[in-house]
N, C-alpha and C positions, 0 to 999 in steps of 0.2 A: 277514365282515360289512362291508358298506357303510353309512357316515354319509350322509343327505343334509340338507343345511339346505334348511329350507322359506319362513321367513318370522316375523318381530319384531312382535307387535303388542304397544303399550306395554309391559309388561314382562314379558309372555310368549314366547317361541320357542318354535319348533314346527321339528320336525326328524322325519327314517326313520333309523331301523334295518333295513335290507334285509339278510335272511340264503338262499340259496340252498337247495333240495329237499334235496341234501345237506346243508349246516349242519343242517338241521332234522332231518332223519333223523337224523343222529349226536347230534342232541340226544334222539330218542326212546330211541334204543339205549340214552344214559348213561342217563337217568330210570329203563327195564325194570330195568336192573344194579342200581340204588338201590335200588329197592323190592319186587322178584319177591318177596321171604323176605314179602310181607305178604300175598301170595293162598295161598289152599287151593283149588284145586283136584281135584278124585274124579282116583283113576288118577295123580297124582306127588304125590312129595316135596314138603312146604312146600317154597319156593326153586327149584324144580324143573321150574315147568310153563316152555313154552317162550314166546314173546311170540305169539305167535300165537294160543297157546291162550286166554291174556289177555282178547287183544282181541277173540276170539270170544265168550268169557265176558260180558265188560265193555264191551264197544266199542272202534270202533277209535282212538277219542280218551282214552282212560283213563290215556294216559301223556303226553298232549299239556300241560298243566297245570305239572304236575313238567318238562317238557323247557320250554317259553316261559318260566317264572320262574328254571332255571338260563341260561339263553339273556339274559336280560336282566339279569340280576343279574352276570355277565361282561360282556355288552357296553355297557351302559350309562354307566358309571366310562369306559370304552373313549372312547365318543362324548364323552362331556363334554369329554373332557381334549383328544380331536381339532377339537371345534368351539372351545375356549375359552371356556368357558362357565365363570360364576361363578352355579349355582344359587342360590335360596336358602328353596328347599320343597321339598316331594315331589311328583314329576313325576304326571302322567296320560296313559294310555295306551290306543290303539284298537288292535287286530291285523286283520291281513288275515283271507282266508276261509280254514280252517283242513281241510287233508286230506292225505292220505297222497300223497309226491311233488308234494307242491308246495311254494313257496317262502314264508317268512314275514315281513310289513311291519309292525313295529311303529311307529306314528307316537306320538311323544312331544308332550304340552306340557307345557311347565314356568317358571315365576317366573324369572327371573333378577336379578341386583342389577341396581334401577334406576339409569337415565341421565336427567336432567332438565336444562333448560337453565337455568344460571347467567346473573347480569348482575353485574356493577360491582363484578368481582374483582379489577380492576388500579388502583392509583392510591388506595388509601385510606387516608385518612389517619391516622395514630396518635403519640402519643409515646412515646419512647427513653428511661429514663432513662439519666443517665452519672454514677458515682460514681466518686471517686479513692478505693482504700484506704488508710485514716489507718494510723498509727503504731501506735496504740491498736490496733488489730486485730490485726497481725502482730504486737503484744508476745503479744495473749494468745495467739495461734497457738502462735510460742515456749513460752509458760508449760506450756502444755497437755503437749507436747512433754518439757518438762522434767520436769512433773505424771506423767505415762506411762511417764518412766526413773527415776522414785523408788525407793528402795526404805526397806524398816520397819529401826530400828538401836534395841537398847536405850535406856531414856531411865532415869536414875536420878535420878529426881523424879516428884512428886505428878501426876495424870491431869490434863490440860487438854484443850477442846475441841481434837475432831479427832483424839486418840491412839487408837492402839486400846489394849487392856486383855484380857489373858488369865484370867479368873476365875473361881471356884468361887461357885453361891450355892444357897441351898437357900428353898424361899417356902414360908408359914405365914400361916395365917385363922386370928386366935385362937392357939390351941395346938396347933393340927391343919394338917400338913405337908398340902397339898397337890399331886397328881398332877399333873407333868408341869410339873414350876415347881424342879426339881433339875438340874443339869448342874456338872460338875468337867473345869475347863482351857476352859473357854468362851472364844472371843474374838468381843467386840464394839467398835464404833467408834464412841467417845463423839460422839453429835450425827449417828449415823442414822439414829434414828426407829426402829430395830430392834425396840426392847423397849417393855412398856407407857409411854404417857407419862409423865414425871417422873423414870423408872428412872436414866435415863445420867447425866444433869444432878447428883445427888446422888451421883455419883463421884468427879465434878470437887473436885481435893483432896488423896484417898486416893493414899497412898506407896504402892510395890510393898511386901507383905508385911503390909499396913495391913487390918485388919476395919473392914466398917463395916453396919448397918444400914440396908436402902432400906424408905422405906413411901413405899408407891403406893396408889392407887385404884384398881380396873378399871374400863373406861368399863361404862355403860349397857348399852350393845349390843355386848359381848365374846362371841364365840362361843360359850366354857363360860358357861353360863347358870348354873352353880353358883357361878362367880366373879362375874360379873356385878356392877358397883355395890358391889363389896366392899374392905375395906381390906386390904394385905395385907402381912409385913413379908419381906423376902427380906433372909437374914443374907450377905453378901458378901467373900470372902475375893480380893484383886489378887495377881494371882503375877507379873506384870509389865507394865510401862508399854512400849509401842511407839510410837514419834514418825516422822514419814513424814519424808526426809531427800532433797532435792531438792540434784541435781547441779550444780554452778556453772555459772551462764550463760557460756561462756569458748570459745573455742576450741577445747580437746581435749574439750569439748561436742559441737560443729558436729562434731571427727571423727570420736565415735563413733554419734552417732545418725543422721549422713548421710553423702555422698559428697562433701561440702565441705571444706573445710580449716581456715575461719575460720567466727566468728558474724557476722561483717558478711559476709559470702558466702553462708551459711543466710538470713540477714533478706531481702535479696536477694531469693535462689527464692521466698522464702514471700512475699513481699511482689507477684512476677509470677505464681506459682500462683495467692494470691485475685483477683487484680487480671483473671486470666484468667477464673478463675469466676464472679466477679460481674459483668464483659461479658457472657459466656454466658449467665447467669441474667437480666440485662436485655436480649438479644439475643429470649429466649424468651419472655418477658412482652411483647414486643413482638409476637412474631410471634401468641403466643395473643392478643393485641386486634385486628392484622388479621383472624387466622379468627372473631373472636365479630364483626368489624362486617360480614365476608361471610356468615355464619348469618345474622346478623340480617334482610341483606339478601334473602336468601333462600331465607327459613322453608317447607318441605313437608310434606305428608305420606308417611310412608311404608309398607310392609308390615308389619302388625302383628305378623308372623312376626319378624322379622328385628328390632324393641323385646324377645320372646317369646327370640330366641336371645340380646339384648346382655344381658337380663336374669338369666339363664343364665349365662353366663361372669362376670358380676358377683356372682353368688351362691356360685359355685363358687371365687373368686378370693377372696373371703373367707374361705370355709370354708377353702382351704390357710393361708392367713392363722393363721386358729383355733386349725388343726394344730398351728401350730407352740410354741401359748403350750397345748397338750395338751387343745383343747376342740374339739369338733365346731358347726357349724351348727345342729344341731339343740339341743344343751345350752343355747349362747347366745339361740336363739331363745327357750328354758324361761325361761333368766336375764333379759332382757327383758321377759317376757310378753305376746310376739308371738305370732301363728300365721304360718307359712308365706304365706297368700294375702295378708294386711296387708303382711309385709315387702316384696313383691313388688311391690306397691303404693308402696311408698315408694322402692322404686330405678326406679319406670315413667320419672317424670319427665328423670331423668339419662341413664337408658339412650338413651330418644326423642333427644334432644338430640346425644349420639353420635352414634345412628345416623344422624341426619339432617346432621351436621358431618362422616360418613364421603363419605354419597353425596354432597354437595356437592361436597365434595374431590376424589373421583372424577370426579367429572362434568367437574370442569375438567379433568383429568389427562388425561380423554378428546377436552376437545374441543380442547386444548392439544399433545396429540397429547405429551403425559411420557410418556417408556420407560425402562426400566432395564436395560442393556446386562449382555451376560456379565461383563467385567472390573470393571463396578460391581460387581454381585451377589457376585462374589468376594472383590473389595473388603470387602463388608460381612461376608461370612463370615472373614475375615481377622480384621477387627476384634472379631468375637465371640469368636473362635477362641481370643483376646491374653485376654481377659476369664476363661475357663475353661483358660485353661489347657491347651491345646489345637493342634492343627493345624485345616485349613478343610477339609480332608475328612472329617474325626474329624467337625466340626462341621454338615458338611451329613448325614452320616450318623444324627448325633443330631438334626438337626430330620426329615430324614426326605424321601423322595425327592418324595410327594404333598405336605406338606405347604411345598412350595420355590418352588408359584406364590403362596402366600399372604403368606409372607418376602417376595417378590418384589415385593407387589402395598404391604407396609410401607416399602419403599423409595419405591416412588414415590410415596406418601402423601407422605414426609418432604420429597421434590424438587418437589413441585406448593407445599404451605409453604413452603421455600426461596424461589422462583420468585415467590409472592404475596409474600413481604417482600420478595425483591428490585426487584419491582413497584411498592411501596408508598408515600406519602410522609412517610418518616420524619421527623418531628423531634425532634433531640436535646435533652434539657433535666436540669439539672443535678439530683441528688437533695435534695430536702428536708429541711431537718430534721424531728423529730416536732413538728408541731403544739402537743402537749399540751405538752412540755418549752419551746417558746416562751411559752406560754399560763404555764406556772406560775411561769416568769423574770419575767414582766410581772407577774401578780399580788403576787409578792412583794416589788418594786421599788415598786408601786402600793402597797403595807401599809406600806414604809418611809416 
């Protein structure tokens, strides 16, 4: 097969597929193989009769159909990926004049992602915030830390907020033991929420060994509708108090939870860790205000297909979502009381906005002439590779060999944003406090 490019009008290409007398013959031959077993002809075996006899039968075009759709359905994937083409519909197509020993021209058109021209992508203007990490941050960083190498240690004393409590209790309406309000050796963590309201709260007290009687309320709206709005008494037996027991901040702290030596060495990293993340996170809030003042700048339209695909992978990127908390798309959409074409309706707006922040972005990358070299590409598979756990082969292997110009095409998304904030005119300005905590200092100065 021969590709030939034909010619760009706005966002369509036009291209051949030139396949030779032969190619096409060997295409008629696989189609006969395919499908013989489906003619009966008088005088042979179903599967049996010869192609001649077929096409005598049938004409001589009866297996042309089957041979042009295997023919294109191979070499089409073929030409795309030769011409460099980024479809983004389903092509349309004319054939040459079709007969026996002759050669076959499929001329293709087909959509491709548009190119449109950008203006007033270099030089705009945005602010930076710049925050110093306080002290207060990196203590609770620590805390956290310390919070996360806890462990539970008997406590011999009365329940207080925050213990857990290993207990027997059994619930009763009236005189009558209620289903599914029993459990023996239970542990709960006073100041959960776990249990009906009021329950934990009226623990707070009780020694290990200690009875005591809880009456609660059920809400209103409890799911057994038989408990509902009822009073109810659960007799409660503690068989032990648990106290959460937090490691010294100290030193053989710092060596066992990291690769430091000391707590002033841990405060340290933690303190260049946030100090790093929150640049980062102000680096990137910057760089999203240049691309929304180059959107803004340069709002289009675009293929309604391509809102129809972002809408698609945003519906389907929930629904993994879903999965994972054990609910499908469709359940939630029940739980809501949405239908399907509403929901889709309410992601149109965002999606648009994407796609139109996609080709933009593009379009500079194109006329900016961004590439993304093999050792970048690598690079970045490296980088993913660290992520999972992985080697960059393992990992090209897992995104998959087609799908390695689209990886490809996410790089230089990232390098074209780079390039626009490197462009930019940044000004740094120091972070704020909240407004409202100013607002309520003066208020109460102003009442004294």
């Amino acid at each position: 097969m021969k590709t030939t490019f034909i010619s760009k009008e706005n966002n369509d290409v036009k291209f051949t597929m030139d396949f030779t007398a032969e190619e096409f013959e060997a295409a008629i031959v696989k189609a006969y193989q395919a499908s013989k077993n489906q003619f009966t002809i008088d005088g042979f075996r179903k599967g049996k009769a010869p192609r001649s006899i077929i096409e005598k039968h049938y004409g001589e075009g009866v297996f042309y159909e089957d041979a042009i759709n295997n023919m294109f359905r191979e070499g089409y994937p073929v030409a795309i990926k030769e011409l460099e083409l980024e479809v983004i519909d389903s092509p349309a197509a004319e054939f040459s004049e079709l007969g026996k020993g002759k050669p076959l021209t499929i001329t293709i058109t087909v959509p491709v992602y548009p190119v449109i021209e950008v203006k007033d992508y270099f030089g705009v203007e945005v602010e930076q915030t710049e925050e110093k990490v306080k002290e207060e941050d990196v203590d609770r960083d620590i805390e956290a830390l310390q919070k996360r190498n806890s462990r539970m240690v008997l406590a011999e004393r009365p329940v207080q907020e925050g213990d857990t409590v290993l207990l027997d209790y059994s619930g009763f309406v009236g005189e009558e033991q209620f289903e599914g309000g029993t459990a023996e050796r239970q542990e709960l963590k006073i100041g959960s929420g776990m249990f009906i309201p009021g329950f934990e709260e009226q623990l707070i007290g009780v020694a290990p060994g200690e009875k005591k009687d809880v009456v609660v309320t059920f809400p209103e709206e409890y799911h057994a509708e038989e408990l509902a709005g009822k009073e109810a008494v659960f007799h409660c037996l503690v068989h032990e108090v648990k106290e959460e027991q937090l490691p010294e901040l100290d030193d053989e702290f710092a060596k066992d939870v990291s690769e430091y030596d000391t707590l002033e060495e841990l405060k340290a990293a933690t303190r260049e860790r946030l100090q790093k993340y929150a640049d980062a996170q102000n680096e990137n809030n910057a760089k999203d205000a240049v691309i929304e003042k180059v959107y803004e700048a340069n709002k289009t339209d675009v293929p309604r297909v391509m809102v129809e695909d972002e809408i698609d992978r945003m519906a389907q990127e929930l629904d993994h979502q879903l999965r994972y908390q054990g609910l499908s798309l469709e359940q939630y959409l029940q739980f809501m009381q949405k239908d399907a074409a509403a929901f889709r309706e309410e992601l149109r707006e965002d999606a648009t906005k994407k796609v139109v922040t996609r080709v933009i972005l593009m379009s500079i990358a194109e006329a900016e002439k961004v590439e993304v070299s093999d050792e970048e590409l690598e690079e970045e598979l490296k980088n993913m590779a660290i992520q999972y756990n992985t080697d960059a082969e393992q990992m090209k292997k897992m995104i998959g060999e087609d799908s390695l110009p689209y990886f490809a095409k996410d790089i230089q998304l990232k390098k074209t944003i780079d390039m626009l904030y490197d462009k930019a005119n940044v000004t740094k300005v120091e972070k704020k406090e909240e407004a409202a905590e100013d607002e309520k200092t003066e208020t109460s100065e102003t009442e004294e």
